[in-house]
C-alpha positions as CSV (number, residue, x, y, z in Angstrom):
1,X,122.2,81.5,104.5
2,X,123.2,79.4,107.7
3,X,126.1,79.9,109.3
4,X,128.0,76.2,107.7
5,X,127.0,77.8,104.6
6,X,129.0,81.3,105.5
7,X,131.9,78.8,106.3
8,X,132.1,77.3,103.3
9,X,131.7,80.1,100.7
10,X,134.1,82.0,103.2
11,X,136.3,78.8,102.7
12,X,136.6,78.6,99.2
13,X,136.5,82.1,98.6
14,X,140.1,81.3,100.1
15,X,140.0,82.5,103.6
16,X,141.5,80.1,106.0
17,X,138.4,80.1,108.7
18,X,134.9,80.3,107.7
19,X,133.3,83.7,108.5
20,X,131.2,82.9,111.1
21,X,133.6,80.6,113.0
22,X,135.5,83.5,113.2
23,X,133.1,86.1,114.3
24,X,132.1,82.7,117.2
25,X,136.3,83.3,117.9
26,X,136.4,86.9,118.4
27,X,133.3,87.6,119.9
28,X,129.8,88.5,118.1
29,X,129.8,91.9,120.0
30,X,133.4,92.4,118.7
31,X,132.3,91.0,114.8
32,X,129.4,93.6,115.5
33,X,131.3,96.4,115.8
34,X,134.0,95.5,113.0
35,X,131.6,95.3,110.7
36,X,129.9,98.4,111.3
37,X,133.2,100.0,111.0
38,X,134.2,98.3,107.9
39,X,130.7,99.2,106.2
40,X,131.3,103.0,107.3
41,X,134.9,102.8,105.4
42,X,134.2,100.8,102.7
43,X,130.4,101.0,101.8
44,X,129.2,99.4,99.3
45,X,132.2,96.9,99.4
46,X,131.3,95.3,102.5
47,X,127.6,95.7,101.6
48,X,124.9,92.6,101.3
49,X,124.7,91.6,105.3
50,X,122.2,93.0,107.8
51,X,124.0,94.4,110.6
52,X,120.6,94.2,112.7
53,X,121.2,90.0,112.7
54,X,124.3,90.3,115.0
55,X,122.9,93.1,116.9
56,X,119.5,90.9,117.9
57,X,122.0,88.4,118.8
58,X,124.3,90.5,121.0
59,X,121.4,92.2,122.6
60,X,120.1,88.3,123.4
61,X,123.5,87.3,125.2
62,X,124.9,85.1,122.1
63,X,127.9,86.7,122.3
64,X,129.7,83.6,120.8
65,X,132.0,80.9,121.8
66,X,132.7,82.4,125.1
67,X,129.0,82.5,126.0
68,X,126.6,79.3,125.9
69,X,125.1,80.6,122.5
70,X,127.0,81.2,119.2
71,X,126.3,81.0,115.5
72,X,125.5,77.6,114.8
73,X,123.4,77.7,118.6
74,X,121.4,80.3,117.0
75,X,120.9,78.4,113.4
76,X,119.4,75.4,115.4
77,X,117.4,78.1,117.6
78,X,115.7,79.6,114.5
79,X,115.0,76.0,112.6
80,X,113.6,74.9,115.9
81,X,111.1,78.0,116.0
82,X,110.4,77.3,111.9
């Protein structure tokens, strides 16, 4: 799922940002570590994502809006290499 997707779902789901515009707010290193975090305290709960996705893109200097690459940088990275 893309990252407008995540906003949207996120959206309706009733938060009042998307999920990834908010991990692009705070940092992807920070959302990185959060959700490591959150998986170790709730488990299953916060289950479903692969951690390894925001680490690749930490480790590649898309640390989000702060840096010159974020979320939706990365979506239009990935369908550009498809």
């Amino acid at each position: 799922m893309g990252p407008q997707k995540l906003d949207e779902y996120s959206k309706l789901f009733g938060f009042p940002v998307g999920m990834a515009t908010l991990a692009d707010e705070v940092g992807l290193d920070v959302a990185s570590h959060v959700g490591e975090d959150l998986g170790m305290v709730f488990g299953s709960r916060f289950g479903g994502g692969d951690m390894n996705v925001l680490k690749d893109m930490v480790k590649n200097g898309m640390l989000g809006k702060g840096s010159k690459f974020w979320c939706i940088t990365y979506l239009t990275m990935v369908l550009l290499m498809d």
